[in-house]
KELUMNU-658287 format. One record per residue (C-alpha): x, y, z; residue number from 1. Coordinates in pm, 1 decimal. Layout:
BEGIN
<u=X&v=Y&w=Z&i=NUM>
...
end
This chain:
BEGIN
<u=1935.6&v=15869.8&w=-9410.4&i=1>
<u=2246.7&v=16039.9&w=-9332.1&i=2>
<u=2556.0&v=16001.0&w=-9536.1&i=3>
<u=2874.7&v=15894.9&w=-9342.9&i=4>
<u=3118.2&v=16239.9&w=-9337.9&i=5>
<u=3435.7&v=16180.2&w=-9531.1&i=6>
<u=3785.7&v=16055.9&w=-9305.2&i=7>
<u=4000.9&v=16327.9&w=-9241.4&i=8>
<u=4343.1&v=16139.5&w=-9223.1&i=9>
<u=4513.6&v=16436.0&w=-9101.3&i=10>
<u=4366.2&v=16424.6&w=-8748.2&i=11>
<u=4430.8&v=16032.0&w=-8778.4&i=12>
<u=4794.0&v=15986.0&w=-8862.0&i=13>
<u=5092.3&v=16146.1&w=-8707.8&i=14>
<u=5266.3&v=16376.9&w=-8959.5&i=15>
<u=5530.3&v=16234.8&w=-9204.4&i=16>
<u=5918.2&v=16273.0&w=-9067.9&i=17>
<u=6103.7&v=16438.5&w=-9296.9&i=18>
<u=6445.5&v=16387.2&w=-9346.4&i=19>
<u=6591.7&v=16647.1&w=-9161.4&i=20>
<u=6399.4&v=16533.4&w=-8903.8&i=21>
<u=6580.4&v=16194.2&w=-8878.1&i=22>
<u=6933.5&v=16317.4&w=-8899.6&i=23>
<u=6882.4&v=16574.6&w=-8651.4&i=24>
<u=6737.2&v=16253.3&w=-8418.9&i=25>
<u=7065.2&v=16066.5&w=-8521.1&i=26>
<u=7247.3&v=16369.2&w=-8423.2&i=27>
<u=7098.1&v=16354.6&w=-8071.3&i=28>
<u=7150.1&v=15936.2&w=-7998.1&i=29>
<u=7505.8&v=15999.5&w=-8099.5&i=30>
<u=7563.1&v=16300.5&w=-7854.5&i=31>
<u=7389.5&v=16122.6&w=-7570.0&i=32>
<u=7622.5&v=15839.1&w=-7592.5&i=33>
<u=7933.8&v=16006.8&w=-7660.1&i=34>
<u=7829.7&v=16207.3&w=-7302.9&i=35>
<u=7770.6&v=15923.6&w=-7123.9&i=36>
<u=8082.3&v=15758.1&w=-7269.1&i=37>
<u=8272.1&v=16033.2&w=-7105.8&i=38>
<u=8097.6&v=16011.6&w=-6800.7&i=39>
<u=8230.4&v=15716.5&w=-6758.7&i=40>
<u=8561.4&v=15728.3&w=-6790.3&i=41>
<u=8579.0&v=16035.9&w=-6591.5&i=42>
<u=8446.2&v=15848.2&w=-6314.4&i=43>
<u=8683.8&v=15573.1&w=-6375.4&i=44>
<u=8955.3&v=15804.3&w=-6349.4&i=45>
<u=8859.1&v=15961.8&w=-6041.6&i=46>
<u=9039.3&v=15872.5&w=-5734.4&i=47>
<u=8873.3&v=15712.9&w=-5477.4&i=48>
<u=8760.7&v=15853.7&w=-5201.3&i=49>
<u=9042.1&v=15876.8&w=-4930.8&i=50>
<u=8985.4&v=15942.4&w=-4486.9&i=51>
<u=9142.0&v=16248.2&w=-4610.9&i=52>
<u=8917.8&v=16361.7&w=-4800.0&i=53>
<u=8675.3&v=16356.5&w=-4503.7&i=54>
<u=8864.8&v=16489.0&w=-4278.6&i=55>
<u=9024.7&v=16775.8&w=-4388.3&i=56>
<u=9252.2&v=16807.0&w=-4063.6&i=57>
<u=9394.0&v=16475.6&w=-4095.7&i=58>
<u=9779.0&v=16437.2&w=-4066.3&i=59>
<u=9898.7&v=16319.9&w=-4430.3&i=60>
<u=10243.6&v=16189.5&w=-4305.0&i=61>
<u=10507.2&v=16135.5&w=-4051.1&i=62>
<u=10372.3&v=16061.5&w=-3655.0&i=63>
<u=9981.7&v=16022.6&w=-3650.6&i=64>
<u=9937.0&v=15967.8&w=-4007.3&i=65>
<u=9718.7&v=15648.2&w=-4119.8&i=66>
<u=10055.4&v=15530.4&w=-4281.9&i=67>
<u=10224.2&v=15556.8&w=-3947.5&i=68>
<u=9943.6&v=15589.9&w=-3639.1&i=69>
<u=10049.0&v=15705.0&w=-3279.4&i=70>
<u=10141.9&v=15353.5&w=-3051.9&i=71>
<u=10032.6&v=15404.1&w=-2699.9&i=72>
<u=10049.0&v=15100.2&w=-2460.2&i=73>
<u=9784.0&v=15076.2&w=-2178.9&i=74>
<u=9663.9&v=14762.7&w=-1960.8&i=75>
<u=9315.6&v=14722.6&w=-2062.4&i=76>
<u=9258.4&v=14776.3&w=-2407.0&i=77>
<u=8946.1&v=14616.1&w=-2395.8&i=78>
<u=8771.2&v=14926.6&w=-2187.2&i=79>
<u=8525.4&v=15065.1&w=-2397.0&i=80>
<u=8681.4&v=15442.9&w=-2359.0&i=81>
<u=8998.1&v=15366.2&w=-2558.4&i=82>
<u=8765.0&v=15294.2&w=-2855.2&i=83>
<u=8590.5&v=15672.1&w=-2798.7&i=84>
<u=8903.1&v=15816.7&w=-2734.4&i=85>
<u=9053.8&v=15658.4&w=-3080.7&i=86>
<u=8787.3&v=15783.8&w=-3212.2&i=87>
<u=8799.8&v=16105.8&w=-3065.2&i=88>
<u=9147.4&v=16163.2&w=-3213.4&i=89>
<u=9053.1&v=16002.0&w=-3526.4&i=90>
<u=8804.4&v=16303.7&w=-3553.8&i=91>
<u=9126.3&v=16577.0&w=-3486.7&i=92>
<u=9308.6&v=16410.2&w=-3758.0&i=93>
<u=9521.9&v=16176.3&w=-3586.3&i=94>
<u=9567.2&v=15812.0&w=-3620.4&i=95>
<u=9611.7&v=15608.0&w=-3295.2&i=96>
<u=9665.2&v=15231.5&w=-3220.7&i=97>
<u=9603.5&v=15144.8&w=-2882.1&i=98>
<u=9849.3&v=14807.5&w=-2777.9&i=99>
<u=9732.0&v=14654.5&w=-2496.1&i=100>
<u=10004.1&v=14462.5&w=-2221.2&i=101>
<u=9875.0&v=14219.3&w=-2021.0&i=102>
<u=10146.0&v=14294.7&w=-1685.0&i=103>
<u=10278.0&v=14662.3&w=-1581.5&i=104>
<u=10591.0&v=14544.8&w=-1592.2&i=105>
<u=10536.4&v=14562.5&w=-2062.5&i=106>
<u=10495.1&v=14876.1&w=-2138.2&i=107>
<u=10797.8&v=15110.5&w=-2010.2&i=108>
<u=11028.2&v=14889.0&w=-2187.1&i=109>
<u=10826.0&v=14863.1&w=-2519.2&i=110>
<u=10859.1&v=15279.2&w=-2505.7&i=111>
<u=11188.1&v=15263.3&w=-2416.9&i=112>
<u=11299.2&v=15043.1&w=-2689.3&i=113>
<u=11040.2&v=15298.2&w=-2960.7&i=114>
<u=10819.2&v=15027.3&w=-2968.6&i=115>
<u=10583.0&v=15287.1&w=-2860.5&i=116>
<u=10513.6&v=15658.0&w=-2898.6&i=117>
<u=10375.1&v=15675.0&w=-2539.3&i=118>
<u=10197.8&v=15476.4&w=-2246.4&i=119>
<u=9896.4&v=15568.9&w=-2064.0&i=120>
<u=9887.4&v=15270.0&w=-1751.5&i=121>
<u=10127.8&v=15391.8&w=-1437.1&i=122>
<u=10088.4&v=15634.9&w=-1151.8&i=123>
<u=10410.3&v=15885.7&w=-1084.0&i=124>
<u=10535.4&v=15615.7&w=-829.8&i=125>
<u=10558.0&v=15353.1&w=-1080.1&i=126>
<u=10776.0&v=15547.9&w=-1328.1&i=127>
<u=11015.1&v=15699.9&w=-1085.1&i=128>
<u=11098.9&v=15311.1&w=-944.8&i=129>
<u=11118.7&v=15225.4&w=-1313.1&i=130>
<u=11388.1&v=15528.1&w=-1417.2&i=131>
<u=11554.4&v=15419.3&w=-1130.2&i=132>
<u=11560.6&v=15048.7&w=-1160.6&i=133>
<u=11655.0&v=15068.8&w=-1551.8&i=134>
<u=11831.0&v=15389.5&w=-1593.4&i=135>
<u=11610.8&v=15573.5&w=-1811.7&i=136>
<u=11486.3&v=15885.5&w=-1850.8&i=137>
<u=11091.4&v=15840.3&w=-1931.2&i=138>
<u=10886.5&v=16143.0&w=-1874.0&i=139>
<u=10527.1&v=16256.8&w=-1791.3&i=140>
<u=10343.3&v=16461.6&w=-2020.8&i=141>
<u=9988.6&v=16474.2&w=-1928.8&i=142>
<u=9764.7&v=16343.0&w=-1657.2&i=143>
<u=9442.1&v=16098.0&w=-1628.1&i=144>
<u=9342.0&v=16067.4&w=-1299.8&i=145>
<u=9373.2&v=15908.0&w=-981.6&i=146>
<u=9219.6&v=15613.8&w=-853.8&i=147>
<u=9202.7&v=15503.7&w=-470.4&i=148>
<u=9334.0&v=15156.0&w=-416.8&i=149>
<u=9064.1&v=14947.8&w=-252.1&i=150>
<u=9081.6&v=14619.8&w=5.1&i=151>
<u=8839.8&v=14350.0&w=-101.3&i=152>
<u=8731.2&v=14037.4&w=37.0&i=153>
<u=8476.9&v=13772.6&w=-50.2&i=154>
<u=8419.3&v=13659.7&w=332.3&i=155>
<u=8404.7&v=13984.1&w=543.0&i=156>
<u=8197.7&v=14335.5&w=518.5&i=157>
<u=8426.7&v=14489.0&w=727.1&i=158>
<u=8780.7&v=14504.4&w=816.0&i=159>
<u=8697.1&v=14424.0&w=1160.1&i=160>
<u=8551.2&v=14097.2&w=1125.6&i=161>
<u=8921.6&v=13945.2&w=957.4&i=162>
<u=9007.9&v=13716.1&w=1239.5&i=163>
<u=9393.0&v=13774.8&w=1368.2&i=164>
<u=9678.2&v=13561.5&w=1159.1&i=165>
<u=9430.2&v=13550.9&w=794.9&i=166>
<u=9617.6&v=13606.6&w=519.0&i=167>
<u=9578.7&v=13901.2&w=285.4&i=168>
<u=9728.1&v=13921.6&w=-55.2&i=169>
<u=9893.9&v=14276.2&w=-224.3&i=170>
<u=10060.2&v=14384.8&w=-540.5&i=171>
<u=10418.3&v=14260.9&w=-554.4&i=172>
<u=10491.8&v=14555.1&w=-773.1&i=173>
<u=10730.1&v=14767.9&w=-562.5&i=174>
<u=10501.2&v=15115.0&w=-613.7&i=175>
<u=10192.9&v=14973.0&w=-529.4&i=176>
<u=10319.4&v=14712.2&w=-271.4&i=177>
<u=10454.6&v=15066.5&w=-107.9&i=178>
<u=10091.7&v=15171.2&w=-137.4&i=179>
<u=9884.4&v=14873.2&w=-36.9&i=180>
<u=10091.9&v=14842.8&w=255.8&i=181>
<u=9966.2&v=15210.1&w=347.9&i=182>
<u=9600.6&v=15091.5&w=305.2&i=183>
<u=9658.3&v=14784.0&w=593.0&i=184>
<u=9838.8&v=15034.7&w=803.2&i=185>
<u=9525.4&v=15286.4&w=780.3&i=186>
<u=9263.1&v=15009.2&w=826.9&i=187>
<u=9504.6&v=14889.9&w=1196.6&i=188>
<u=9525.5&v=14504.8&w=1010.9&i=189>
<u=9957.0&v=14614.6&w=1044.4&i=190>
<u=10190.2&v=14810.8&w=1191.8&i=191>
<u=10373.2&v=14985.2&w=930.3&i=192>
<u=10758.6&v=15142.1&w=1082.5&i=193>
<u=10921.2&v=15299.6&w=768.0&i=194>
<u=11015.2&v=15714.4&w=757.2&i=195>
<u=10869.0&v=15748.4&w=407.6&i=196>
<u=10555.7&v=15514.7&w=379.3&i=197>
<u=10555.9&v=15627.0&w=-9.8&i=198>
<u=10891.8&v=15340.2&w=37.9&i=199>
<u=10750.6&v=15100.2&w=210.9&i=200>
<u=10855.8&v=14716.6&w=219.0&i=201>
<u=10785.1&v=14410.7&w=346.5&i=202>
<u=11110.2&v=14471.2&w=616.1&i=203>
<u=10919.4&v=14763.8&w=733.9&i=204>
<u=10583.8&v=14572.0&w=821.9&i=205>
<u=10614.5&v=14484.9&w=1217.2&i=206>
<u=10482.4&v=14124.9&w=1197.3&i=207>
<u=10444.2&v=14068.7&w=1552.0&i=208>
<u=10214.5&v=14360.1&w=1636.2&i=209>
<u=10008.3&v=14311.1&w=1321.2&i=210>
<u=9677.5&v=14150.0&w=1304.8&i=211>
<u=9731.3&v=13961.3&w=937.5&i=212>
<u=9984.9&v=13763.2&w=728.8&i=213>
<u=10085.2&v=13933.9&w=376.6&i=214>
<u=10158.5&v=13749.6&w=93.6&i=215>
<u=10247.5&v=13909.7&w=-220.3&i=216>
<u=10137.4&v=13841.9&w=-575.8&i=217>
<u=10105.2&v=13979.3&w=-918.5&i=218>
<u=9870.3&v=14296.5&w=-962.7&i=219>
<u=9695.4&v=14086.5&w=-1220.8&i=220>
<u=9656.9&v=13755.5&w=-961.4&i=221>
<u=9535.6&v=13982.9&w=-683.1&i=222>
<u=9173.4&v=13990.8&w=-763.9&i=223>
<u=9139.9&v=13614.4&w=-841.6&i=224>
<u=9293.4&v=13506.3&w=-500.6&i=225>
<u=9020.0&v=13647.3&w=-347.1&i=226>
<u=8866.9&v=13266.8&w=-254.5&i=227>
<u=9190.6&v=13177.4&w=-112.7&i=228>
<u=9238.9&v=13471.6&w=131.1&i=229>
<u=9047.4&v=13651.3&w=385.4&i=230>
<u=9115.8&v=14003.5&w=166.6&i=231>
<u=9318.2&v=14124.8&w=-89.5&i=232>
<u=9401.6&v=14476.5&w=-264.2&i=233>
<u=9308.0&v=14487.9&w=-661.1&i=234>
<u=9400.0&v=14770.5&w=-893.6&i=235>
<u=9088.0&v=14931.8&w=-1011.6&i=236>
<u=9235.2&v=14793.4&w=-1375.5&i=237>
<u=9147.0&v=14451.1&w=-1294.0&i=238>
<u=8738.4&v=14532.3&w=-1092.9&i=239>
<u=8548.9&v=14523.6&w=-1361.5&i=240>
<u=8742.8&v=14205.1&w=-1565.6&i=241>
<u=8681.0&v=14051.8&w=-1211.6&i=242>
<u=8313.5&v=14149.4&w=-1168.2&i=243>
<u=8422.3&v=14366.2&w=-832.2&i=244>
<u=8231.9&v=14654.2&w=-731.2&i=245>
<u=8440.4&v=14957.8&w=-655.9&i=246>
<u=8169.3&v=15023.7&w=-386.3&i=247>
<u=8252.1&v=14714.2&w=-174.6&i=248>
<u=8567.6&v=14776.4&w=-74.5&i=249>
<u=8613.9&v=14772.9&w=255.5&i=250>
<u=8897.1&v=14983.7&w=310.5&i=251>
<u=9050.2&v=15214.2&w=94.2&i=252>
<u=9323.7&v=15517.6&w=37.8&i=253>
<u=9172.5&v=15857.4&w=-19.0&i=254>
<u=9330.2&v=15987.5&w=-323.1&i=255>
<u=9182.7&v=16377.9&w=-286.7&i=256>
<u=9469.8&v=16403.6&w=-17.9&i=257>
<u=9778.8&v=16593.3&w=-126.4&i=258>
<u=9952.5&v=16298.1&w=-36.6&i=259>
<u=9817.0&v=16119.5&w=-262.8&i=260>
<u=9981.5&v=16352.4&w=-555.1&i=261>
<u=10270.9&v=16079.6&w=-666.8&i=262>
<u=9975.4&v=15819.0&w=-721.3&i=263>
<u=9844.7&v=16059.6&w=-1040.6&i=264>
<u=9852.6&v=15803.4&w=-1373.2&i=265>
<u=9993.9&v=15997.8&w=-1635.6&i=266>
<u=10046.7&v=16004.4&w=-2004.4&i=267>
<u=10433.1&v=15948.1&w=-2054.6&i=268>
<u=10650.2&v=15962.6&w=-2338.1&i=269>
<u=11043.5&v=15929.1&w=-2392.8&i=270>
<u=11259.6&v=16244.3&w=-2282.1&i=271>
<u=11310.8&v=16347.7&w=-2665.2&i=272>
<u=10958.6&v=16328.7&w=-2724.9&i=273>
<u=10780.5&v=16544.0&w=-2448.1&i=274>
<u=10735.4&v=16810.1&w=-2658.5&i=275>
<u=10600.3&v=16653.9&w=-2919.6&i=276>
<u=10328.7&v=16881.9&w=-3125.4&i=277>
<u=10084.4&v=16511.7&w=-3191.2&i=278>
<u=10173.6&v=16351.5&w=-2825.6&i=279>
<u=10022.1&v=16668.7&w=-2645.8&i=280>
<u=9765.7&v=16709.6&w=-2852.5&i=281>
<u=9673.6&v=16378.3&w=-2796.9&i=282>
<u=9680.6&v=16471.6&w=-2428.6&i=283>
<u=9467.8&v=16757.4&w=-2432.2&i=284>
<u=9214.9&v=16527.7&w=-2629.8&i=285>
<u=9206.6&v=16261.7&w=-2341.9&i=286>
<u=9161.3&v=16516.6&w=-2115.5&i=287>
<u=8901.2&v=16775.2&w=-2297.2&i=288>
<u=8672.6&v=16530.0&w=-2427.1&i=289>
<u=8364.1&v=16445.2&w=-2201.0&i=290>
<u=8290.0&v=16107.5&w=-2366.7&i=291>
<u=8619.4&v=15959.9&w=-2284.1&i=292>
<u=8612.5&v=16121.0&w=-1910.6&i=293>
<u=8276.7&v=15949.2&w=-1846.7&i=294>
<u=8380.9&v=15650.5&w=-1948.1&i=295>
<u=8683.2&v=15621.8&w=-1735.0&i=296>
<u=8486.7&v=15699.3&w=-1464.9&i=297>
<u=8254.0&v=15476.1&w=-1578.4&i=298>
<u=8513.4&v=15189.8&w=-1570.8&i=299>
<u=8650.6&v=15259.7&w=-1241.3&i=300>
<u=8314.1&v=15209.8&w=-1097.9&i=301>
<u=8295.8&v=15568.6&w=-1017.4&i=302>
<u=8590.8&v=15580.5&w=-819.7&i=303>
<u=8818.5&v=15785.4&w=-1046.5&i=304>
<u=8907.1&v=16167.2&w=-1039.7&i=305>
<u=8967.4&v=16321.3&w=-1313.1&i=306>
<u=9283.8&v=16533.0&w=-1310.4&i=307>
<u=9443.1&v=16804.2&w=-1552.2&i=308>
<u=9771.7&v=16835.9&w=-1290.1&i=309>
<u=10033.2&v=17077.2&w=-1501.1&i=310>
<u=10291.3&v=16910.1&w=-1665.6&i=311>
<u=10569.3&v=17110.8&w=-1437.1&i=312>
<u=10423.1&v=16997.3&w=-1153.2&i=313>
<u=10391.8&v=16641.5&w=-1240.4&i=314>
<u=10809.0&v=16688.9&w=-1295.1&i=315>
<u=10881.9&v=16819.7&w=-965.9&i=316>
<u=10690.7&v=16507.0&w=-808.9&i=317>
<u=10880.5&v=16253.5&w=-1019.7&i=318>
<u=11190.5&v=16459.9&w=-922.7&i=319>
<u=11093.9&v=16447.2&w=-582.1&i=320>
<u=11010.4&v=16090.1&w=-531.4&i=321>
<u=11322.9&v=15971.1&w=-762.1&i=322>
<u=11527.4&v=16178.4&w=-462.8&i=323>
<u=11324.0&v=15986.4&w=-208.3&i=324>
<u=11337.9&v=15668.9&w=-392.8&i=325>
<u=11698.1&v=15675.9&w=-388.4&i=326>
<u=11763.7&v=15772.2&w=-103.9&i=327>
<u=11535.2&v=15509.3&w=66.1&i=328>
end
């Protein structure tokens, strides 16, 4: 019978702590907590993260700052490309806020008054009638593009079928009456007599010898008439609110003819402020980045052309047509 070995209580129990041991423990609690004590209140006196901070190239202050963004009035805020193109300037460092007007007639005085920083909504034609109607000196300082300006109707294909003495409704805006007028002219439903058709009123239309009535209402009324008359012209602005197709216009201006020049929309700004550093380069963003391009082509149906017209000759046009506008 074999005798059971001995314990051996040293390979049992974990050795004895000795009392250096424990104080050099206590040592280590006490400088864990004092570094996470510090931790913390470094952290809590940290400053929060700013847009800044992110964006390196921001403007800090003054004119496209966050404390006092860029104001530029358009018709159509809605449009998905203003939000890419706020975005896109966001990215340069510049804060934007993009006030939307319901009428044309809003936005030149809201920059006149400083209510804005610029407007992005009128062609050339537009903003010479308006310097000469109110006196003012507003400026272009960039271009867009330019749009034709289409006939529509919810009854015919073709200007042909309109039956002689329909009605068909136009812009009462002077600038794009002037235009629309041009359209009926070209498509032979009136006989336009006026020695600058850029000018062109209703005293110039030669009722007798035309084929249709014109009645005249508000750019923004044109597209919903459409029931009520046998066609109407509708500023690309208001197609796609309207659920018009660019495509099915039956007549239309051609706006790659030099002619066509005056009817450029443009970026425009207050006389002072056309050489503004931020306003340009908020031109050259609308104008160099792709994603907002698309998408105003996108909106217009694919009816807009993109333009980068210099600045000096978008002056000598607005010069030009001021002359002819006041002399008409």
């Amino acid at each position: 019978m074999s005798s059971i070995p001995p314990s051996d209580e040293s390979a049992v129990l974990p050795p004895k702590r000795t009392s250096a041991g424990k104080i050099i423990g206590i040592i280590a609690a006490i400088v864990v907590v004092i570094v996470a004590a510090v931790l913390i209140i470094t952290n809590l006196n940290k400053p929060a993260a700013t847009s800044d901070d992110a964006n390196p190239d921001a403007i800090t202050s003054g004119l496209g700052s966050a404390e006092e963004p860029v104001k530029i009035g358009v018709v159509g805020a809605s449009d998905p490309y203003w939000t890419t193109y706020k975005d896109a300037a966001a990215e340069a460092g510049i804060s934007v806020d993009i006030i939307d007007f319901a009428e044309y007639n809003q936005p030149n005085p809201a920059l006149t008054e400083g209510e804005l920083d610029l407007n992005q909504f009128q062609h050339l034609v537009y903003l010479a009638a308006y310097n000469a109607s109110s006196g003012e000196e507003l400026v272009p300082i960039g271009s867009t593009a330019i749009y034709p300006l289409g006939l529509y109707s919810d009854k015919y294909t073709s200007v042909d079928d309109i039956p002689e003495g329909e009605t068909v409704a136009i812009p009462n805006d002077p600038s794009n009456l002037s235009r629309a007028l041009g359209v009926l002219a070209s498509a032979g439903l009136i006989e336009l007599d006026a020695e600058n058709p850029t000018f062109a009123t209703l005293d110039d239309v030669d009722t007798a010898a035309s084929k249709v009535q014109i009645t005249t209402l508000d750019p923004t009324l044109t597209a919903t008439s459409l029931p009520d008359v046998a066609a109407s012209i509708v500023n690309n602005d208001f197609l796609v609110p309207a659920g018009i197709d660019a495509a099915d216009a039956i007549a239309q201006d051609d706006p790659t003819n030099p002619a066509a020049i005056p009817y450029i929309n443009v970026f425009v700004s207050a006389a002072d402020d056309a050489d503004n550093e931020v306003l340009l380069d908020l031109v050259d963003i609308y104008q160099n980045t792709q994603s907002v391009l698309n998408g105003v082509v996108e909106q217009s149906g694919g009816t807009a052309i993109i333009t980068k017209t210099p600045v000096a000759d978008l002056l000598e046009t607005l010069s030009e047509v001021e002359e002819n506008s006041a002399a008409s």
